[in-house]
VEXVOTOR-275768 format. One record per residue (C-alpha): chain; x, y, z. Coordinates in Angstrom, 2 decimals. Example, Ala and Ser with C-alpha at 12.3 -4.5 7.8 and 13.67 -1.06 7.14 Angstrom:
BEGIN
A	12.30	-4.50	7.80
A	13.67	-1.06	7.14
//
This chain:
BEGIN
A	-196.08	79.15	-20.22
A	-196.55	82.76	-19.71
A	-194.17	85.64	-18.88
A	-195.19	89.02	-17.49
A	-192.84	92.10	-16.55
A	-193.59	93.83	-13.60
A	-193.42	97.75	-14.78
A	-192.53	98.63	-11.41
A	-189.20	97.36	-11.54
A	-188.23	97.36	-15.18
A	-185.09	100.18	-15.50
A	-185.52	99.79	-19.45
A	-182.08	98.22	-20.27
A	-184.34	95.99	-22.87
A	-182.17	92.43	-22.47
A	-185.22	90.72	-22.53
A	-186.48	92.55	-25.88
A	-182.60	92.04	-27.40
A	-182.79	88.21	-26.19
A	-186.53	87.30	-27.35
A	-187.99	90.28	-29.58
A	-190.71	88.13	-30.78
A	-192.01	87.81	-26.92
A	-191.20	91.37	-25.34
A	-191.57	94.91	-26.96
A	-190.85	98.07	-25.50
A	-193.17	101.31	-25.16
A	-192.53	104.74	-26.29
A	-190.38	105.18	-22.76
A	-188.16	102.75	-23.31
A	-189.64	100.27	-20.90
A	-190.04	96.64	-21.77
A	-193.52	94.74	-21.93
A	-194.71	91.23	-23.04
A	-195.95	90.64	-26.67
A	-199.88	90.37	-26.63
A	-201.53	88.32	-23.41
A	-197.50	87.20	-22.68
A	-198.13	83.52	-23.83
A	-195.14	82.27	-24.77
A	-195.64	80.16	-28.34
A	-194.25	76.15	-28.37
A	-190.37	76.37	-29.00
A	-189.96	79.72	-27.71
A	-189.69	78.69	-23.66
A	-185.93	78.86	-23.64
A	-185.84	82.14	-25.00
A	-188.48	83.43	-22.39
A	-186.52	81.96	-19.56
A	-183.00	83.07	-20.62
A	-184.64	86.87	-20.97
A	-185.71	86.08	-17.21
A	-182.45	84.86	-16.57
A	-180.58	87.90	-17.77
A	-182.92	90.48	-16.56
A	-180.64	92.67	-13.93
A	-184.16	94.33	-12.42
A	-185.80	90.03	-12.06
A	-188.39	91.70	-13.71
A	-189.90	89.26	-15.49
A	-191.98	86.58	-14.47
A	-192.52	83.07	-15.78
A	-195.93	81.30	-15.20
A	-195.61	77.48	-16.33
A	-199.27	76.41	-17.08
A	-200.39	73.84	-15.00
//
């Protein structure tokens, strides 16, 4: 599984980072981004799709690897 957020739409209220800060970190702007490539680790999906879930922007985006 893999999560990106899409910059465009992220308004920097940082859910996602205060849900999951082990997969999402946020720039100097306040503006959240995915940890490293955005591969979520074994164990850590639910917290990746509740952070998707909560997102008021649907800024993130879960890939589920094939």
């Amino acid at each position: 599984m893999r999560i990106s957020v899409d910059s465009d739409k992220c308004q920097g209220h940082n859910r996602c980072y205060a849900l999951a800060p082990e997969l999402f970190d946020v720039d100097d702007l306040g503006y959240a981004k995915e940890v490293g490539d955005g591969t979520v680790p074994p164990g850590q999906e639910g917290q990746a799709r509740l952070a998707a879930a909560n997102c008021p922007e649907l800024a993130i985006t879960i890939t589920e690897d094939a």
